[in-house]
Residue frames as qw, qx, qy, qz and C-alpha x, y, z in Angstrom:
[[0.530, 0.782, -0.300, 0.134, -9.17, -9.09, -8.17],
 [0.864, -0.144, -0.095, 0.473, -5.86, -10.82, -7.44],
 [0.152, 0.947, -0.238, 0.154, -3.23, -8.02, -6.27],
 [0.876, -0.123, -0.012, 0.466, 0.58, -8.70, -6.45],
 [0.002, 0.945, -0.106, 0.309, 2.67, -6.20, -5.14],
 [0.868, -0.201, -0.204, 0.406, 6.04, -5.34, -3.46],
 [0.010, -0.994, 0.104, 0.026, 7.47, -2.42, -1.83],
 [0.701, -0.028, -0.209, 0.681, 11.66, -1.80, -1.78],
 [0.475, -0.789, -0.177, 0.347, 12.70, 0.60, 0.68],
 [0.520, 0.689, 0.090, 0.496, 14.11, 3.61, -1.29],
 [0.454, -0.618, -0.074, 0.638, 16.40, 6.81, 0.51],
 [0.034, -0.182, 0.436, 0.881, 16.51, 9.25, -3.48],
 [0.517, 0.605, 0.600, -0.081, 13.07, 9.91, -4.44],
 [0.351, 0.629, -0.394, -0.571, 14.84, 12.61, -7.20],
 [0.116, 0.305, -0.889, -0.320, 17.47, 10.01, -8.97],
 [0.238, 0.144, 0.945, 0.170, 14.18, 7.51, -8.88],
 [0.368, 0.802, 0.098, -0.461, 11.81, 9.91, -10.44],
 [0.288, 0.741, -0.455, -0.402, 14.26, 10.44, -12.87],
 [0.133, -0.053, 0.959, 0.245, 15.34, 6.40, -13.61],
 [0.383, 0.389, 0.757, -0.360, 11.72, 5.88, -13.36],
 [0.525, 0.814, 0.054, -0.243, 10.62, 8.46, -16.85],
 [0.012, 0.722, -0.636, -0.272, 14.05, 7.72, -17.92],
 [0.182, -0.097, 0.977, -0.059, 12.68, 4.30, -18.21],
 [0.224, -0.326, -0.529, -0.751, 9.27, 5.42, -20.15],
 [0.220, -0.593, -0.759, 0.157, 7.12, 4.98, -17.27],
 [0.051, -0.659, -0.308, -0.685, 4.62, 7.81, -17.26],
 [0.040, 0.036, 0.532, -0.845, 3.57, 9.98, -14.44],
 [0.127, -0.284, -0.896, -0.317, 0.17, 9.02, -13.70],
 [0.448, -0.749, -0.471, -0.125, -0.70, 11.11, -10.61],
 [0.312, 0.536, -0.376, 0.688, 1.30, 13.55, -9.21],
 [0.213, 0.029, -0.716, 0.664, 2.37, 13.71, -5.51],
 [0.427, -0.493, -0.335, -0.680, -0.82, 13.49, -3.66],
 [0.183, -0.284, 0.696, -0.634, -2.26, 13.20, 0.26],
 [0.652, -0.261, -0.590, -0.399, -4.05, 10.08, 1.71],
 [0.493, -0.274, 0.558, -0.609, -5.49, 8.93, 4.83],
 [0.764, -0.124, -0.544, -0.324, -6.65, 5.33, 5.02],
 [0.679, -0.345, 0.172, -0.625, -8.53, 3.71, 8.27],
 [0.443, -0.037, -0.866, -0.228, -8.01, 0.22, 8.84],
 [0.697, -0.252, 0.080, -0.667, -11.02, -1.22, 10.66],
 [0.298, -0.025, -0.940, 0.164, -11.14, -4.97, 12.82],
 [0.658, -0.555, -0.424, -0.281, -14.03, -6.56, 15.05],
 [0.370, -0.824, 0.251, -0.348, -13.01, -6.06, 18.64],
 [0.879, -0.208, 0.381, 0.198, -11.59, -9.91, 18.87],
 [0.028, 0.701, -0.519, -0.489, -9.41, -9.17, 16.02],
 [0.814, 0.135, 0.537, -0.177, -10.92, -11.49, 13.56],
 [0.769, 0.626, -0.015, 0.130, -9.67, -10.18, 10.60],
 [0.057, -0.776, 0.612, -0.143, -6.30, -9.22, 12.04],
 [0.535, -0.241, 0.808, 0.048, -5.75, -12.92, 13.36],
 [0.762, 0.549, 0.341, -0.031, -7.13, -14.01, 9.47],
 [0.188, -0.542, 0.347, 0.742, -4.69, -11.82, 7.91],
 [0.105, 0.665, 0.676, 0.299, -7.26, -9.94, 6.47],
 [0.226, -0.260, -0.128, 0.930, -7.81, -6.47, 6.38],
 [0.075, 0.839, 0.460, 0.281, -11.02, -3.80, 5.48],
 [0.314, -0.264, -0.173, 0.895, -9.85, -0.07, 4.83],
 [0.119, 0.835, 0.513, -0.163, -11.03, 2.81, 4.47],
 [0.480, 0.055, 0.238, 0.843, -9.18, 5.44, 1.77],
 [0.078, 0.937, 0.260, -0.218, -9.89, 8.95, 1.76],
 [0.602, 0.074, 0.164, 0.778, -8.06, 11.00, -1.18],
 [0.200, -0.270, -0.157, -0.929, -9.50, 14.61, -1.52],
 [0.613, -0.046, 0.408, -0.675, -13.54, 13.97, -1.13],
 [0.647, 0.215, -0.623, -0.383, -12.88, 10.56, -2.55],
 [0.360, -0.515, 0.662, -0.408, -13.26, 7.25, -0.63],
 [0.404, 0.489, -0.770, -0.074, -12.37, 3.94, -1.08],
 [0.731, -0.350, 0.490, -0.322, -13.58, 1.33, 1.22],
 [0.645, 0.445, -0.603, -0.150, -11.35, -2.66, 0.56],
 [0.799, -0.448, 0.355, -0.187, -11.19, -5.67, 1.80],
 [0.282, 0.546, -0.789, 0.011, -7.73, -7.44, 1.42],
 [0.959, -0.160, -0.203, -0.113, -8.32, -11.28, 1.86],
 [0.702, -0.641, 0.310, 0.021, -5.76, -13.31, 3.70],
 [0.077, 0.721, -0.612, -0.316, -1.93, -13.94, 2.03],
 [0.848, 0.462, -0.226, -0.127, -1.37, -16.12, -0.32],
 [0.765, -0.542, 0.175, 0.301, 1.94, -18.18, -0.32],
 [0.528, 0.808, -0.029, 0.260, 4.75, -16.52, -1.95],
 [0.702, -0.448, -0.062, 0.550, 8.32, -15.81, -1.02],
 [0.314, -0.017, 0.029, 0.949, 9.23, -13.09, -2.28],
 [0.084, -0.230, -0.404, -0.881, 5.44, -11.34, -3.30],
 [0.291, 0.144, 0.660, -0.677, 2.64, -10.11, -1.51],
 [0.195, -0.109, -0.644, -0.732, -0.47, -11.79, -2.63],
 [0.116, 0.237, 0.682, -0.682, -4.09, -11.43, -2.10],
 [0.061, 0.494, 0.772, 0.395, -7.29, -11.18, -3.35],
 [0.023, -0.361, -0.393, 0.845, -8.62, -7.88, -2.74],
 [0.019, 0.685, 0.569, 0.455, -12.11, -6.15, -3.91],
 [0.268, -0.097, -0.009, 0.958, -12.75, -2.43, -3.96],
 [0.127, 0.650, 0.548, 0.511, -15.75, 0.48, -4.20],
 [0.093, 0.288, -0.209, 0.930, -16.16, 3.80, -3.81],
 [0.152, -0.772, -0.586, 0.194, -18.45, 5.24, -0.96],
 [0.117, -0.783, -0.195, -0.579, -20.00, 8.49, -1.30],
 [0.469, -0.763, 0.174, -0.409, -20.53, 9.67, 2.26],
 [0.514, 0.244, -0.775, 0.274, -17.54, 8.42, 4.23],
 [0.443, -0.301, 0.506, -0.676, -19.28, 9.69, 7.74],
 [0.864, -0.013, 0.050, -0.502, -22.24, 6.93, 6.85],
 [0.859, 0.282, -0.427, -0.015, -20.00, 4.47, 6.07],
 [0.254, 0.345, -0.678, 0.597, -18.03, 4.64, 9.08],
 [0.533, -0.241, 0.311, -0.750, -21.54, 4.20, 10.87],
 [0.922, 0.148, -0.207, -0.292, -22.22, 1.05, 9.22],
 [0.665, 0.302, -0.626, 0.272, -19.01, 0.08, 10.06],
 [0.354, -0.154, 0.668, -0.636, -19.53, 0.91, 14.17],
 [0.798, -0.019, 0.241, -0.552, -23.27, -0.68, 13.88],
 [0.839, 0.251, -0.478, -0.073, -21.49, -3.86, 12.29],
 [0.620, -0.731, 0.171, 0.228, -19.33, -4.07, 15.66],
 [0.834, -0.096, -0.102, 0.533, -16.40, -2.93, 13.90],
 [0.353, -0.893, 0.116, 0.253, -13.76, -0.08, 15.43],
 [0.262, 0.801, -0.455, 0.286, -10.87, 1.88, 13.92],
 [0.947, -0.103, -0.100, 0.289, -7.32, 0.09, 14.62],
 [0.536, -0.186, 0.235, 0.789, -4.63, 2.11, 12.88],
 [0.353, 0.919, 0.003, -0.176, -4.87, 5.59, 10.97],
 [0.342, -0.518, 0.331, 0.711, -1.76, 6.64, 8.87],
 [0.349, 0.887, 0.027, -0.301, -1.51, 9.07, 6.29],
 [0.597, -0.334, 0.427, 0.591, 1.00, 9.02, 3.29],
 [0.424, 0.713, -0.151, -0.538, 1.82, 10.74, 0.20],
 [0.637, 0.041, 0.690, 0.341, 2.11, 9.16, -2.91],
 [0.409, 0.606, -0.259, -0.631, 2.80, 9.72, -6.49],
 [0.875, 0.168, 0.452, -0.040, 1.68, 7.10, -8.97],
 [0.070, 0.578, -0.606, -0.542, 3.76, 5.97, -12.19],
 [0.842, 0.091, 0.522, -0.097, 2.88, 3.40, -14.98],
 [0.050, 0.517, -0.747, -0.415, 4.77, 1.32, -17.23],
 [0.419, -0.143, -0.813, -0.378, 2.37, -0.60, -19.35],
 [0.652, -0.331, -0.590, -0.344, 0.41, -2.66, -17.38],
 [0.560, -0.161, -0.498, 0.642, 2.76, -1.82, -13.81],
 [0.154, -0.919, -0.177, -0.316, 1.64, 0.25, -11.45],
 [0.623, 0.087, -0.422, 0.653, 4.54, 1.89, -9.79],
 [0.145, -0.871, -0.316, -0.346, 4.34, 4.14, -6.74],
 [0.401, 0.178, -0.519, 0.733, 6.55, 6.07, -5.07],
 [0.516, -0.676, -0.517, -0.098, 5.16, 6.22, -1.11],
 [0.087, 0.389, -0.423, 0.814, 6.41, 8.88, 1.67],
 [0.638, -0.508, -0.489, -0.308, 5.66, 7.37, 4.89],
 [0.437, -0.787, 0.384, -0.205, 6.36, 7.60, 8.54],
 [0.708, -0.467, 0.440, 0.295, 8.75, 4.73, 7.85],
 [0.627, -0.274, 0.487, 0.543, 10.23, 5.63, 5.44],
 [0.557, 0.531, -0.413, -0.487, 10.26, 6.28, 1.18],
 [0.555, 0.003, 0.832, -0.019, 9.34, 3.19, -0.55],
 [0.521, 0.098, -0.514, -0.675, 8.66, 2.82, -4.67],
 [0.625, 0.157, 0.700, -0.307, 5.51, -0.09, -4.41],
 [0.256, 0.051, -0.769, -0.584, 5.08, -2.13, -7.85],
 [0.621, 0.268, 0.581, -0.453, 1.87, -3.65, -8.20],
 [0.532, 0.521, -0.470, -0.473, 1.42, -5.92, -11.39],
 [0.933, 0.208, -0.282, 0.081, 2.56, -9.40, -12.86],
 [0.739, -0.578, 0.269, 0.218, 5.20, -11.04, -10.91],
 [0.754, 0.005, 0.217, 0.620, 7.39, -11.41, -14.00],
 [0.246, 0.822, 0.098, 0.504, 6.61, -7.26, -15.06],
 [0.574, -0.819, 0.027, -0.004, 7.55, -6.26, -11.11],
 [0.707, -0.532, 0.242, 0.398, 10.95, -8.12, -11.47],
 [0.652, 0.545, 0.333, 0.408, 11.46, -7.46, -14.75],
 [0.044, 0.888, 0.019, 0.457, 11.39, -3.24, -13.86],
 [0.498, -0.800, 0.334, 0.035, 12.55, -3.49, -10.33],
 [0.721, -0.084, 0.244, 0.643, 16.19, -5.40, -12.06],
 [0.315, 0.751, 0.351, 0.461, 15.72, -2.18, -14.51],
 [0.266, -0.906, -0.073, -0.321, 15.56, 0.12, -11.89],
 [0.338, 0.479, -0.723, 0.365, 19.01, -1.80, -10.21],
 [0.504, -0.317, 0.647, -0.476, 17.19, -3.94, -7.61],
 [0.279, 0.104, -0.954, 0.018, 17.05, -7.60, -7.00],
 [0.561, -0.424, -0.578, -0.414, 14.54, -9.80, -5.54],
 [0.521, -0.098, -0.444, 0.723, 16.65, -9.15, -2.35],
 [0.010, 0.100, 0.031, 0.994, 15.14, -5.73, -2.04],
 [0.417, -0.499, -0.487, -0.584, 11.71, -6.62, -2.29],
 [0.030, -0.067, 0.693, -0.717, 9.82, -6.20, 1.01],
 [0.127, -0.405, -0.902, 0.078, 5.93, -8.24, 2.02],
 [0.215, -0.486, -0.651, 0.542, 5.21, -6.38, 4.32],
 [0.096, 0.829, 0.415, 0.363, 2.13, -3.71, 4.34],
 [0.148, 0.592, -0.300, 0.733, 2.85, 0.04, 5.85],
 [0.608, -0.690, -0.030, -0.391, 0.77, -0.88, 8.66],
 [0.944, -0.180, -0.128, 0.247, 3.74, -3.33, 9.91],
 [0.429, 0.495, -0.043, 0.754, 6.60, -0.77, 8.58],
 [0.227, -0.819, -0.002, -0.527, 4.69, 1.96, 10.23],
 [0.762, -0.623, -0.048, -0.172, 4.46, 0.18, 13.42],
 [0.911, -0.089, -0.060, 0.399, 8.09, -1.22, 13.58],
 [0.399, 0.601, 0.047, 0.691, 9.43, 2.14, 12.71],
 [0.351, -0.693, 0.068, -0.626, 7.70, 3.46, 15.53],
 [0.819, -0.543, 0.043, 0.180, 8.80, 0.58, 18.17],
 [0.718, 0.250, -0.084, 0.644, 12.82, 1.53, 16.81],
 [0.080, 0.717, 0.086, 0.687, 11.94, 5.23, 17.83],
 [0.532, -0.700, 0.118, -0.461, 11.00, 4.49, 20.84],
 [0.925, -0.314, -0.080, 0.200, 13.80, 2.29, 21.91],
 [0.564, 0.518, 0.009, 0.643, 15.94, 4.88, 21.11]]
């Protein structure tokens, strides 16, 4: 599956809640807790591919995805990414050691999902930050995020694992 997506760095998660149903988009999932794993070979093959294989854990659900390598786009993150659930995350985290790959990054965030037609909209609470993420058509993404009073200015590539990490080199130069 082809995913196109963009996050904009938010600071009101009420007043967007409220534009956000004030704008018909439904509540799809209410505020919820994840954990997601990303996993590389020890040479960083998929890291130097920009490429990526997580591992999502929501409740006793889990997710396991491999995000192919970016597309070219200025303003939109794209990729080709494929998805399935695994049952037993322990076993699957064996298969991943016995495959030689090793946990990179952990981070946890909370999200509540929203959709508006065919848009998935999500509003993310992370260690860097609040962030609504659109995922959808490129022309439904800009279409809502002008709706919503933002501009293609606003949009932002980059995944949390970059965010996270920058967030956390600002802290510590502080």
């Amino acid at each position: 599956m082809l995913e196109i997506e963009v996050k904009i760095k938010i600071d009101q998660p009420k007043k967007i809640h409220e534009k956000l149903l004030s704008l018909k988009a439904r509540l799809h999932k209410p505020r919820y807790y994840e954990e997601n794993i990303l996993y590389d070979f020890t040479d960083q093959k998929l890291t130097q591919k920009n490429q990526a294989l997580r591992l999502r854990s929501i409740a006793h659900k889990n997710r396991l995805t491999y995000k192919g390598p970016l597309q070219k786009s200025r303003k939109f993150k794209i990729r080709n990414e494929y998805e399935t659930e695994i049952k037993d995350k322990k076993q699957i985290q064996k298969i991943l050691a016995s495959l030689g790959l090793k946990q990179i990054f952990l981070y946890q965030k909370f999200r509540t999902e929203y959709r508006s037609k065919k848009l998935k909209i999500c509003l993310d609470e992370t260690k860097a930050g609040l962030f609504l993420e659109f995922e959808g058509q490129r022309e439904d993404i800009v279409t809502f995020a002008k709706k919503m009073g933002f501009s293609k200015k606003d949009f932002i590539k980059a995944d949390y694992v970059s965010l996270i990490k920058e967030a956390e080199n600002k802290t510590e130069t502080n």
